[in-house]
CHARMM-style PDB file with segment names, atoms N, HN, CA, C and O in Angstrom:
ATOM      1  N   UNK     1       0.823  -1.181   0.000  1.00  0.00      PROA
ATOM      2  CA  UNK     1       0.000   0.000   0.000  1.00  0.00      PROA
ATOM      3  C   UNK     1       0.874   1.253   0.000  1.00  0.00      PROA
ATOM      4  O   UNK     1       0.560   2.245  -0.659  1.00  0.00      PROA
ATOM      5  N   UNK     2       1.685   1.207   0.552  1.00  0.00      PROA
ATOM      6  HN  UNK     2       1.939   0.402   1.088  1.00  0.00      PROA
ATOM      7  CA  UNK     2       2.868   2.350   0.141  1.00  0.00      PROA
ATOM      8  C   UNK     2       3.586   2.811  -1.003  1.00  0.00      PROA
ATOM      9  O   UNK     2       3.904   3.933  -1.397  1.00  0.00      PROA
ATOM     10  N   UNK     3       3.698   2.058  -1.282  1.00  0.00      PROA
ATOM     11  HN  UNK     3       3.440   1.147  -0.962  1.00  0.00      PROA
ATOM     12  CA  UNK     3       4.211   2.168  -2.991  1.00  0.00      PROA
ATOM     13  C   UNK     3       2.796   2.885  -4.050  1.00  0.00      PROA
ATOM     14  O   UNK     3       2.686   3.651  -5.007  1.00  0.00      PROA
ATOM     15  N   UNK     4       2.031   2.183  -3.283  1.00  0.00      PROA
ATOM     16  HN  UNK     4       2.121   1.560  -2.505  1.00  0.00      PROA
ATOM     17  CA  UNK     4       0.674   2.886  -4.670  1.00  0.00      PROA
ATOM     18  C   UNK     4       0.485   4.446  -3.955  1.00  0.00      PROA
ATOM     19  O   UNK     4       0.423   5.486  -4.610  1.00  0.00      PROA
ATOM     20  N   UNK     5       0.415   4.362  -2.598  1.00  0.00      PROA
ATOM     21  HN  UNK     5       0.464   3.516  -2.066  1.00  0.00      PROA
ATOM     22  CA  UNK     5       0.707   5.908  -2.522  1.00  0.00      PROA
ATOM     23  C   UNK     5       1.523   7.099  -2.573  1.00  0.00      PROA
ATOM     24  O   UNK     5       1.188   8.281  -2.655  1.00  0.00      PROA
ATOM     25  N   UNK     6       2.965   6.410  -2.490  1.00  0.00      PROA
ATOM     26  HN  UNK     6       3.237   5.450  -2.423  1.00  0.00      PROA
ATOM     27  CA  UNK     6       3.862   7.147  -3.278  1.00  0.00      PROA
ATOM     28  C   UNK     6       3.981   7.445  -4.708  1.00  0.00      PROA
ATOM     29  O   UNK     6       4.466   8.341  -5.398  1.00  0.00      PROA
ATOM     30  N   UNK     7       3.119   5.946  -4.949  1.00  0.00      PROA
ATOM     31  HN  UNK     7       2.725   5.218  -4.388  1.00  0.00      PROA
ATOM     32  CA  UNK     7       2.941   6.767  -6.727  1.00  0.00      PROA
ATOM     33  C   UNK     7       2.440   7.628  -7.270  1.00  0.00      PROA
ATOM     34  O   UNK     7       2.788   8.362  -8.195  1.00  0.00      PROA
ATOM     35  N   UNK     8       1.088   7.495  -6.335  1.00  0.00      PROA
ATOM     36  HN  UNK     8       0.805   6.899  -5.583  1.00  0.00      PROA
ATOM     37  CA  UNK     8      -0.013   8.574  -6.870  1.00  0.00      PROA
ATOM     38  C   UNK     8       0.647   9.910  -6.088  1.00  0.00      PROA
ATOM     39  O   UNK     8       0.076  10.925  -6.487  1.00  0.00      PROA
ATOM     40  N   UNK     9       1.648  10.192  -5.124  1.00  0.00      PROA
ATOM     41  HN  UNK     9       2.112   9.367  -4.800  1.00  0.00      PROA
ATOM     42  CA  UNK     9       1.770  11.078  -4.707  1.00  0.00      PROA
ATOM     43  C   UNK     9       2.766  11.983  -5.211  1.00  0.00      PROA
ATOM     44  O   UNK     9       2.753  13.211  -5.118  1.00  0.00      PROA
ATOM     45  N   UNK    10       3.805  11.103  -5.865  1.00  0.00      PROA
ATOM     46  HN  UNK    10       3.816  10.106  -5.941  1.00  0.00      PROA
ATOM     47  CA  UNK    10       4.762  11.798  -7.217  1.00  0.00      PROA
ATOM     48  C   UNK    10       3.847  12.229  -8.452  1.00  0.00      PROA
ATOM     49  O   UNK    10       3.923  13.422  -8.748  1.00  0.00      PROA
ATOM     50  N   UNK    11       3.034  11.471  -9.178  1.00  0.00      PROA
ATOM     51  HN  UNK    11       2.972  10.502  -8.936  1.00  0.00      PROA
ATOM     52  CA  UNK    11       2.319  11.523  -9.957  1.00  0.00      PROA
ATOM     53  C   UNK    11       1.114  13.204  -9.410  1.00  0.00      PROA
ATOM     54  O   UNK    11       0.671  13.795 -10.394  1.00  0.00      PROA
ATOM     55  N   UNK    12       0.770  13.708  -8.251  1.00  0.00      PROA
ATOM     56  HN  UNK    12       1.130  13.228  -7.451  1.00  0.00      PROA
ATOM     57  CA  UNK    12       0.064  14.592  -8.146  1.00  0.00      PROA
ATOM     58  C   UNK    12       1.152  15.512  -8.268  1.00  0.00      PROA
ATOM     59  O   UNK    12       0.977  16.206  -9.270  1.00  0.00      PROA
ATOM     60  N   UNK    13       2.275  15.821  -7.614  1.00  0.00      PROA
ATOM     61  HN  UNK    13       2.417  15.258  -6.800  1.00  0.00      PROA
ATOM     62  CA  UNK    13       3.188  16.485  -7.730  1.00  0.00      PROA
ATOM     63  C   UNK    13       3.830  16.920  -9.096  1.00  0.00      PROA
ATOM     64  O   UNK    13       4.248  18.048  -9.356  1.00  0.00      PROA
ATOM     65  N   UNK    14       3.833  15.583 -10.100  1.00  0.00      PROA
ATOM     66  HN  UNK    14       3.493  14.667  -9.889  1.00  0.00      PROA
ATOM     67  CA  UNK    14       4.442  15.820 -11.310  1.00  0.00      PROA
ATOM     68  C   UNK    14       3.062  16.810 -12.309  1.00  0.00      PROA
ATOM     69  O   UNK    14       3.042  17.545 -13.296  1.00  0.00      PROA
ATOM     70  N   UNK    15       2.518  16.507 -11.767  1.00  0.00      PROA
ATOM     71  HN  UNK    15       2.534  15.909 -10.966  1.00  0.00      PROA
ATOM     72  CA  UNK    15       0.815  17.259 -12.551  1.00  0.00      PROA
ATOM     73  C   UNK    15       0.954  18.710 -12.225  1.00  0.00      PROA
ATOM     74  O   UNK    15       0.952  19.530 -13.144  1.00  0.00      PROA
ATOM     75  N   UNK    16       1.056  19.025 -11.175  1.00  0.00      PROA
ATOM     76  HN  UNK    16       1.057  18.358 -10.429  1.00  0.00      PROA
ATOM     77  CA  UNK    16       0.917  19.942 -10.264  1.00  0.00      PROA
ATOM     78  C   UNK    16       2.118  20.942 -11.088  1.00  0.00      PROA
ATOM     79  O   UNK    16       1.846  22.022 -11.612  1.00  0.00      PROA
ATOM     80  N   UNK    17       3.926  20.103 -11.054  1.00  0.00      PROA
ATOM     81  HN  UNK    17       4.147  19.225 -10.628  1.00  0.00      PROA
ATOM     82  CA  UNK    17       4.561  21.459 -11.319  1.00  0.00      PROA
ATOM     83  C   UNK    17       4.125  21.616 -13.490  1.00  0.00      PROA
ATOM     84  O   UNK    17       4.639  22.451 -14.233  1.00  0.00      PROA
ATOM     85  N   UNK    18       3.369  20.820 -13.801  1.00  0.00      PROA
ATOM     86  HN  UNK    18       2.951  20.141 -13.197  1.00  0.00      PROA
ATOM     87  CA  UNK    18       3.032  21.290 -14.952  1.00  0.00      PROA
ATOM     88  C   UNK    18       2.471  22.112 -15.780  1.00  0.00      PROA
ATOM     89  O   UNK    18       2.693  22.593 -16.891  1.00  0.00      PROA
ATOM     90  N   UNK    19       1.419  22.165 -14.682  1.00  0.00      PROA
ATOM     91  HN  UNK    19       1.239  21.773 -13.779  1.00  0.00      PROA
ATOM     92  CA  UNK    19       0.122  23.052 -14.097  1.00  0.00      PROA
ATOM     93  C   UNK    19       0.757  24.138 -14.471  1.00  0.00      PROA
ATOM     94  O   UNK    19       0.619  24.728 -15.543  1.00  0.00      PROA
ATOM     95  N   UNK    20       1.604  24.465 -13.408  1.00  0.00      PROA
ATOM     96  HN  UNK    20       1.716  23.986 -12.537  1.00  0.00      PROA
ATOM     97  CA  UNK    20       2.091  25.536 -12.809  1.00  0.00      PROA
ATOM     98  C   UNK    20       3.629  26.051 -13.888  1.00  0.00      PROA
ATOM     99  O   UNK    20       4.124  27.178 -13.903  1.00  0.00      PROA
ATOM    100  N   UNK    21       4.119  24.790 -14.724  1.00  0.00      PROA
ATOM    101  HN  UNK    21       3.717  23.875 -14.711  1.00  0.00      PROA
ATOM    102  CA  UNK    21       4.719  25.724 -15.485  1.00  0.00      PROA
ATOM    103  C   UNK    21       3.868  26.089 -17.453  1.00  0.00      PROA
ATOM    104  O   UNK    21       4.221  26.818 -18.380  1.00  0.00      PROA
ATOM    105  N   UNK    22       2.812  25.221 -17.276  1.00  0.00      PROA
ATOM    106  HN  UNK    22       2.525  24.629 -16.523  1.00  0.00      PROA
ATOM    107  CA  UNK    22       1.980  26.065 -18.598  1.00  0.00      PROA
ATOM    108  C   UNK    22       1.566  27.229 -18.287  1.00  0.00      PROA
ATOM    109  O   UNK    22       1.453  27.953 -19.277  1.00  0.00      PROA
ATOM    110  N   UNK    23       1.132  27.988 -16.745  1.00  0.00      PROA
ATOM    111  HN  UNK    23       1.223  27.400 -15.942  1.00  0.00      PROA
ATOM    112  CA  UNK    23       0.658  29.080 -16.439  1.00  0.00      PROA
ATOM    113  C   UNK    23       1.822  30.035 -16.464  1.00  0.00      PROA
ATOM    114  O   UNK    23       1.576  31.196 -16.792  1.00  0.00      PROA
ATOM    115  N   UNK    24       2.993  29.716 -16.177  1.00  0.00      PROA
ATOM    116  HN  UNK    24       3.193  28.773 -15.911  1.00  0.00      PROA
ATOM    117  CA  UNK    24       4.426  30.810 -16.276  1.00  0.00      PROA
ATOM    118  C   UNK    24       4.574  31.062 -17.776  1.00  0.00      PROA
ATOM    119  O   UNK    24       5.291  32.060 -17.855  1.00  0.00      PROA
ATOM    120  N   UNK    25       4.216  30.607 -19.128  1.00  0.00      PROA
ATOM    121  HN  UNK    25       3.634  29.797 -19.064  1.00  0.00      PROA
ATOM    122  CA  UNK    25       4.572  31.050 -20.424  1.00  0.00      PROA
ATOM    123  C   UNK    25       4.210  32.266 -20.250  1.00  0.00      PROA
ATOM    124  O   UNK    25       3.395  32.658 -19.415  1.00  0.00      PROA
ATOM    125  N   UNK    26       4.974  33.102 -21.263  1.00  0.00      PROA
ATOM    126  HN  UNK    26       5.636  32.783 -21.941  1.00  0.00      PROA
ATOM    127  CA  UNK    26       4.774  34.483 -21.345  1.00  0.00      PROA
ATOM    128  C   UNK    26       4.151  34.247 -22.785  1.00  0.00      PROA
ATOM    129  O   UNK    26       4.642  33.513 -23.643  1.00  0.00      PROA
ATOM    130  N   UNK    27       2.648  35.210 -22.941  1.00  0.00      PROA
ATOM    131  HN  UNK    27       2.249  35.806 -22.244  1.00  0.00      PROA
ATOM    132  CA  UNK    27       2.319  35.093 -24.151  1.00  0.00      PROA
ATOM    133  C   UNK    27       2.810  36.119 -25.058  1.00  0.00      PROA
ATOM    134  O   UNK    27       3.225  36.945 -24.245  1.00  0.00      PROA
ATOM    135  N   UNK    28       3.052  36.643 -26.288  1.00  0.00      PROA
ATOM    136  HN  UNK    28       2.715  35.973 -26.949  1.00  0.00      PROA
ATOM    137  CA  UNK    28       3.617  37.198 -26.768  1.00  0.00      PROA
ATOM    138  C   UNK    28       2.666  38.312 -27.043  1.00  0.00      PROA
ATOM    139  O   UNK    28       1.554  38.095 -27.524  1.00  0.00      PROA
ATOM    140  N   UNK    29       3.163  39.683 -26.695  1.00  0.00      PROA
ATOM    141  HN  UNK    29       4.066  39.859 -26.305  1.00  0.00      PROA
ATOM    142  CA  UNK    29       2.488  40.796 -26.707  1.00  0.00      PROA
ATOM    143  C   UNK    29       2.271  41.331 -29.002  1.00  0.00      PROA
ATOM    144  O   UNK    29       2.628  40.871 -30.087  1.00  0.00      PROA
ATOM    145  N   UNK    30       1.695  42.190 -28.601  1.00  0.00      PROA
ATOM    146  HN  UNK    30       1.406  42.564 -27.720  1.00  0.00      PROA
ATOM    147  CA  UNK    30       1.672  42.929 -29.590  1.00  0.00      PROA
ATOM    148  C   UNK    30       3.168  44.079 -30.521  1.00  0.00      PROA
ATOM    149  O   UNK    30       3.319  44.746 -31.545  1.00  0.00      PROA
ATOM    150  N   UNK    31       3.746  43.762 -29.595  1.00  0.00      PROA
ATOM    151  HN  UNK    31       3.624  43.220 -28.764  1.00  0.00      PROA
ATOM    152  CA  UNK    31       5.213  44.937 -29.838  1.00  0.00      PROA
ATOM    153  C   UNK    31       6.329  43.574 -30.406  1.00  0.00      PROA
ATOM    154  O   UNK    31       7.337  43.663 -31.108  1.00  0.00      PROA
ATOM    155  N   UNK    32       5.829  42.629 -29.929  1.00  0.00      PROA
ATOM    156  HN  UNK    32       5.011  42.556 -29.359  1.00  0.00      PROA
ATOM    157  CA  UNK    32       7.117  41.061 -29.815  1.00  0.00      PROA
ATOM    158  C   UNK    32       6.198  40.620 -31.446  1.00  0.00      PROA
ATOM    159  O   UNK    32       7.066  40.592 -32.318  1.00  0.00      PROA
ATOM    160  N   UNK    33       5.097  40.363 -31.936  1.00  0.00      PROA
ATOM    161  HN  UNK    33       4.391  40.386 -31.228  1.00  0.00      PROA
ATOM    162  CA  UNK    33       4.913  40.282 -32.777  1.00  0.00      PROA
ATOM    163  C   UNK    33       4.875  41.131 -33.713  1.00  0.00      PROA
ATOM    164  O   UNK    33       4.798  40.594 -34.818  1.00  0.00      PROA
ATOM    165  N   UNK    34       4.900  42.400 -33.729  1.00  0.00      PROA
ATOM    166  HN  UNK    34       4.962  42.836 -32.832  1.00  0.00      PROA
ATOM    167  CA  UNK    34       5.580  43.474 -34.521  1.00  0.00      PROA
ATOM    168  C   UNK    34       6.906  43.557 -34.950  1.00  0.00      PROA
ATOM    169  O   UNK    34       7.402  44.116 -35.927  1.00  0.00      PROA
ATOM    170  N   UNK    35       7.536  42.698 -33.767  1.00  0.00      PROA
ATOM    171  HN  UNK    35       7.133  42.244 -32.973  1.00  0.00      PROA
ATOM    172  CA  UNK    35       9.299  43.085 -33.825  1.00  0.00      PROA
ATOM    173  C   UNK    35       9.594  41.615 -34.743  1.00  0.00      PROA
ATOM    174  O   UNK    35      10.568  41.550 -35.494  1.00  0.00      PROA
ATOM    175  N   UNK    36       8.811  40.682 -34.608  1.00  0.00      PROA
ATOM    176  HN  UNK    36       8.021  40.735 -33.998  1.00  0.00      PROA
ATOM    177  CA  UNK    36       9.042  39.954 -35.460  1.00  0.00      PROA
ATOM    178  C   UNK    36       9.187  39.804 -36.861  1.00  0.00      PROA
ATOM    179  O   UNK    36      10.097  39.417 -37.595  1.00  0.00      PROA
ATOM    180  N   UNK    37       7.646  40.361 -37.078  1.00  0.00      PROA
ATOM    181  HN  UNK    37       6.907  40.675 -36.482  1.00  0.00      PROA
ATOM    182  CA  UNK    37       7.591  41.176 -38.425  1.00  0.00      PROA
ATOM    183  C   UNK    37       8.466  42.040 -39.093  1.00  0.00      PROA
ATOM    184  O   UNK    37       8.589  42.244 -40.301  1.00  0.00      PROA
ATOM    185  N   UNK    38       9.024  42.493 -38.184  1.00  0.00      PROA
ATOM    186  HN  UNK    38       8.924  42.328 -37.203  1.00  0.00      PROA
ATOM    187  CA  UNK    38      10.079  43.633 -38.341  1.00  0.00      PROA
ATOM    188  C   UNK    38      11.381  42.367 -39.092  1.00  0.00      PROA
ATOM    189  O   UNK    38      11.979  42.216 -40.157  1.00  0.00      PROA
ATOM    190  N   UNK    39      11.316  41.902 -38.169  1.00  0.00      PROA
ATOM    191  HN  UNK    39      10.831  42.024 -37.303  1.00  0.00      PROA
ATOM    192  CA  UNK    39      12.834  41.042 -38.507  1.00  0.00      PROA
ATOM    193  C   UNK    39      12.614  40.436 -40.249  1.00  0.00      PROA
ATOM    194  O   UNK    39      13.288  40.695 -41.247  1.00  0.00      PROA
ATOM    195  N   UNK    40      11.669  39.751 -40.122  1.00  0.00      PROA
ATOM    196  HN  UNK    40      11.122  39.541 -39.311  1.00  0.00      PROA
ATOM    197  CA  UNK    40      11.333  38.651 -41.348  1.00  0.00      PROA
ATOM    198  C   UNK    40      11.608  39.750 -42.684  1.00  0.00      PROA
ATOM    199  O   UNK    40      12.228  39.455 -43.706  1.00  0.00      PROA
ATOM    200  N   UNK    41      10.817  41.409 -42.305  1.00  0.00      PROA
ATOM    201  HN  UNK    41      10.313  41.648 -41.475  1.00  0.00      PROA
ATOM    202  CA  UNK    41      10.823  42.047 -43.491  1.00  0.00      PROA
ATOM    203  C   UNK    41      12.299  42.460 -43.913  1.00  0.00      PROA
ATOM    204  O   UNK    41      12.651  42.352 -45.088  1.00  0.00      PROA
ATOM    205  N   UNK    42      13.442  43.095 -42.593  1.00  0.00      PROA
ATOM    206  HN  UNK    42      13.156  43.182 -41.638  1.00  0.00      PROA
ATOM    207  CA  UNK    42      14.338  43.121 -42.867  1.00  0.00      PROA
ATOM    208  C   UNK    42      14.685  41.616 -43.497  1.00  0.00      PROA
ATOM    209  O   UNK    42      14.897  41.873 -44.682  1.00  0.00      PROA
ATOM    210  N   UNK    43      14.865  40.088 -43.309  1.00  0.00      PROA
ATOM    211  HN  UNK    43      14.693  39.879 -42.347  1.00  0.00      PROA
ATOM    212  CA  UNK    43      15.756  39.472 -43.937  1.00  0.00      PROA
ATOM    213  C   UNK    43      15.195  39.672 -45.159  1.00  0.00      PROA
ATOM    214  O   UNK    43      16.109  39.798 -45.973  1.00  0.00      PROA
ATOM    215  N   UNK    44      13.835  39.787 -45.821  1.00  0.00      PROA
ATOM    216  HN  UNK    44      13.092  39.684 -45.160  1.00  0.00      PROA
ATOM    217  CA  UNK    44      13.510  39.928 -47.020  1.00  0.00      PROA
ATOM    218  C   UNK    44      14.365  40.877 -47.682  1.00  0.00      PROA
ATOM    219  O   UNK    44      15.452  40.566 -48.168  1.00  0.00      PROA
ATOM    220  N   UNK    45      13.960  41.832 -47.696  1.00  0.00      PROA
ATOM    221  HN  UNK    45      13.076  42.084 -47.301  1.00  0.00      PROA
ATOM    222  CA  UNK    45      15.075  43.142 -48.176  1.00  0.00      PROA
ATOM    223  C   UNK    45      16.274  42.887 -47.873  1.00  0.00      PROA
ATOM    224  O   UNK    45      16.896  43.453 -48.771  1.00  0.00      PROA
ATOM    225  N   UNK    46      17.042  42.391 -47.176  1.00  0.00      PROA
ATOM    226  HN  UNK    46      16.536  41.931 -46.447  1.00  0.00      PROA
ATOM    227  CA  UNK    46      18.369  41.970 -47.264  1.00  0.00      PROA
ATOM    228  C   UNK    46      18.707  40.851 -47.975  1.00  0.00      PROA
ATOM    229  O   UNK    46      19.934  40.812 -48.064  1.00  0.00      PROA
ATOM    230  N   UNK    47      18.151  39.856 -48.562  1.00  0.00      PROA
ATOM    231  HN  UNK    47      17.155  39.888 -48.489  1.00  0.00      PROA
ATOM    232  CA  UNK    47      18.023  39.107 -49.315  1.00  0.00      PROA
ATOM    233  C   UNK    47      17.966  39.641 -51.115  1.00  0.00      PROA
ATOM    234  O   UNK    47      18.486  39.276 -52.169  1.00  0.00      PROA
ATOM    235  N   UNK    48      17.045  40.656 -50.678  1.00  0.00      PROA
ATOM    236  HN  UNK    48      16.623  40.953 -49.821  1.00  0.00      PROA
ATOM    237  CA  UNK    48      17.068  40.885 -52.246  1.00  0.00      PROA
ATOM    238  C   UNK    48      17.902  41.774 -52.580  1.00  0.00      PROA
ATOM    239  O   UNK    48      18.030  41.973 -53.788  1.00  0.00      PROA
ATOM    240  N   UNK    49      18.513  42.372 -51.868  1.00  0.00      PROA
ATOM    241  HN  UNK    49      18.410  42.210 -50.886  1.00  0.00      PROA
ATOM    242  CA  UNK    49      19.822  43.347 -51.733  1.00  0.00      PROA
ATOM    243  C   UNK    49      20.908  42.307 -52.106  1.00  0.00      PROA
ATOM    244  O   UNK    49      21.687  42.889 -52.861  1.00  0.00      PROA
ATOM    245  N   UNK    50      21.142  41.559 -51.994  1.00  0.00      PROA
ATOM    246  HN  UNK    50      20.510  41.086 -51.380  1.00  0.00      PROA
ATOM    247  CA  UNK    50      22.243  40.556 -51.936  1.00  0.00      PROA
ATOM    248  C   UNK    50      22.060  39.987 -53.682  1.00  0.00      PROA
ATOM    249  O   UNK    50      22.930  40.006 -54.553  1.00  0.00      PROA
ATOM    250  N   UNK    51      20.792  39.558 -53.781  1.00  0.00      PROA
ATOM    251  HN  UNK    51      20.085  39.543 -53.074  1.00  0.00      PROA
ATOM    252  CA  UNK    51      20.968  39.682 -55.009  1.00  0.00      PROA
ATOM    253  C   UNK    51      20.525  40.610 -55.805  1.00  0.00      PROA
ATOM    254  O   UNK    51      19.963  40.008 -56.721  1.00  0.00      PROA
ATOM    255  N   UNK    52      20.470  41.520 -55.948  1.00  0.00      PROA
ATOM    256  HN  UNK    52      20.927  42.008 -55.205  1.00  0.00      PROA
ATOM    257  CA  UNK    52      20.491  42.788 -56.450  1.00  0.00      PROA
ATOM    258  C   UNK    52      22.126  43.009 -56.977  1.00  0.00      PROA
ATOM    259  O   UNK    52      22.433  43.248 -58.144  1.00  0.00      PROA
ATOM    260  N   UNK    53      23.104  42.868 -55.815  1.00  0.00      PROA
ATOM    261  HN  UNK    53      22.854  42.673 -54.867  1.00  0.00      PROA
ATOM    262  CA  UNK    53      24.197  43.198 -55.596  1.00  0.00      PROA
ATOM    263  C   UNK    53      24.635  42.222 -56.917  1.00  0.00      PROA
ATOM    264  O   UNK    53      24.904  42.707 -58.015  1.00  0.00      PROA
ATOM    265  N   UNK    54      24.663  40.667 -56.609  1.00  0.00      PROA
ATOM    266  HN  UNK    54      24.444  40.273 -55.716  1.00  0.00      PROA
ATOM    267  CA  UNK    54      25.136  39.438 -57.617  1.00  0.00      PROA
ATOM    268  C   UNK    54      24.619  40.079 -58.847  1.00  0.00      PROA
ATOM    269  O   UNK    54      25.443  39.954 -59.753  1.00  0.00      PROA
ATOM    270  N   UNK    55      23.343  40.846 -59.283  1.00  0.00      PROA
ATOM    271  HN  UNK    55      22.673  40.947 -58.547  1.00  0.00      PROA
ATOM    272  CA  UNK    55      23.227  40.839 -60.847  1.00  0.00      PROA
ATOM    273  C   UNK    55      24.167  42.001 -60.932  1.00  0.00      PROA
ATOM    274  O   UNK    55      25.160  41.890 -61.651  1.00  0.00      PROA
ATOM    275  N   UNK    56      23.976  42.962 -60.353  1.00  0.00      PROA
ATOM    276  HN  UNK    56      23.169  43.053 -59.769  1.00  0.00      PROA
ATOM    277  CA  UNK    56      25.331  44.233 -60.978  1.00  0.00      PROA
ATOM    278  C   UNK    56      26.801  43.733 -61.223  1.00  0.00      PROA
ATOM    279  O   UNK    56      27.512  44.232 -62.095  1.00  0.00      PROA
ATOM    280  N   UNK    57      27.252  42.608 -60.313  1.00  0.00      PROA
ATOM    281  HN  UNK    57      26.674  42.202 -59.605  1.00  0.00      PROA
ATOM    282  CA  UNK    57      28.841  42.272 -60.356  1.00  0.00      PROA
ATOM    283  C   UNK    57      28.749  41.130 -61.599  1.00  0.00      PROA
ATOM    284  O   UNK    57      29.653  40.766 -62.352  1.00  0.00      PROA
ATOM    285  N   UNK    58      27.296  40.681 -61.549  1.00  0.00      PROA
ATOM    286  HN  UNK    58      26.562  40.977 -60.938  1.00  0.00      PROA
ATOM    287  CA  UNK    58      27.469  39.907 -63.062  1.00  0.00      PROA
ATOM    288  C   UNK    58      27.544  40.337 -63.969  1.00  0.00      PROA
ATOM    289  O   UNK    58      28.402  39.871 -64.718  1.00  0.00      PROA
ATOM    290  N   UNK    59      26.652  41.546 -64.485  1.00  0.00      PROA
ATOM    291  HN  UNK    59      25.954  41.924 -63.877  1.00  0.00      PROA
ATOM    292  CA  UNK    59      26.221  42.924 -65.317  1.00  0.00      PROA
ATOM    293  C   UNK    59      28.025  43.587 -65.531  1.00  0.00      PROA
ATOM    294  O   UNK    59      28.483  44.053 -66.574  1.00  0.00      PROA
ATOM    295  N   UNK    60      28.734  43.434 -64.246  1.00  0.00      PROA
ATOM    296  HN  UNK    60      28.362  43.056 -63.398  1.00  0.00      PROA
ATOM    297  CA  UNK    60      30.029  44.205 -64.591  1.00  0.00      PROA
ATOM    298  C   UNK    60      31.062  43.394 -65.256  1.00  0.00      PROA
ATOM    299  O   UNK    60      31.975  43.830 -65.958  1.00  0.00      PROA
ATOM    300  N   UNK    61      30.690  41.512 -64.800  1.00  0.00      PROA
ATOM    301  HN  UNK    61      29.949  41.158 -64.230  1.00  0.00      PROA
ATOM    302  CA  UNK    61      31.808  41.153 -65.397  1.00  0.00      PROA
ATOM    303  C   UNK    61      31.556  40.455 -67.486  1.00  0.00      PROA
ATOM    304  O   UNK    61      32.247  39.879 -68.326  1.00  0.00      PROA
ATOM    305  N   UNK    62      29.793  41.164 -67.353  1.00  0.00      PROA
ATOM    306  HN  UNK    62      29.231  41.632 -66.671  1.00  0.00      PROA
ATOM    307  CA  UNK    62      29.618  40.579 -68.827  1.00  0.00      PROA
ATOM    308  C   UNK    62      28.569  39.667 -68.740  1.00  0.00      PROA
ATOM    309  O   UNK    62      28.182  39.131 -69.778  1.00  0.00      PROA
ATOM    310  N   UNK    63      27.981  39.371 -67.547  1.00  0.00      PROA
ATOM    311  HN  UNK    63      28.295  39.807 -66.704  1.00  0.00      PROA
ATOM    312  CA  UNK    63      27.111  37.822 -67.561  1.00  0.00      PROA
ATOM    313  C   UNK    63      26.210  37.839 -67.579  1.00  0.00      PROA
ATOM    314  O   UNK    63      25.915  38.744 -66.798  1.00  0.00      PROA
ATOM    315  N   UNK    64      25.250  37.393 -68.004  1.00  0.00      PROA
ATOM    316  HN  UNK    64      25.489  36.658 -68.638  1.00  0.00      PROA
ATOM    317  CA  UNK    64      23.558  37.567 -68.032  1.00  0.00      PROA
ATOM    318  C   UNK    64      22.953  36.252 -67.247  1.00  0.00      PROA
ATOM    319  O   UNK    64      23.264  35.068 -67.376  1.00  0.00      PROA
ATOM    320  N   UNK    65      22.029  36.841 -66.432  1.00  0.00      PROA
ATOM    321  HN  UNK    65      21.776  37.803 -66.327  1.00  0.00      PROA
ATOM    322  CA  UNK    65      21.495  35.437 -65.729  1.00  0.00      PROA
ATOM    323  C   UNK    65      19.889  35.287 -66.130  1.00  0.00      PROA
ATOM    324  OT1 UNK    65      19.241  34.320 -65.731  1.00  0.00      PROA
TER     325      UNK     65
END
């Protein structure tokens, strides 16, 4: 009989700090999903900057892509 109540008594405990760490997430505000946005648009534009850059140095050495 000890054993089944130590089980169930780890087992309430293991529930318990789960509980308690789905309630600690921080949900993501409105400024954190802006700043995200922010990021994705910069890699876009830096992306196409990059190749932007590759057609001019191709354009300079003669190459057509």
């Amino acid at each position: 009989m000890w054993n089944h109540g130590k089980t169930s008594g780890t087992a309430l405990v293991i529930g318990a700090l789960l509980v308690a760490l789905a309630g600690c997430q921080k949900q993501e505000g409105p400024a954190e999903k802006a700043g995200k946005e922010v990021d994705k648009a910069a890699q876009t534009v830096g992306k196409q900057i990059e190749k932007a850059g590759e057609s001019v140095q191709d354009a300079a050495k003669g190459e057509k892509k």
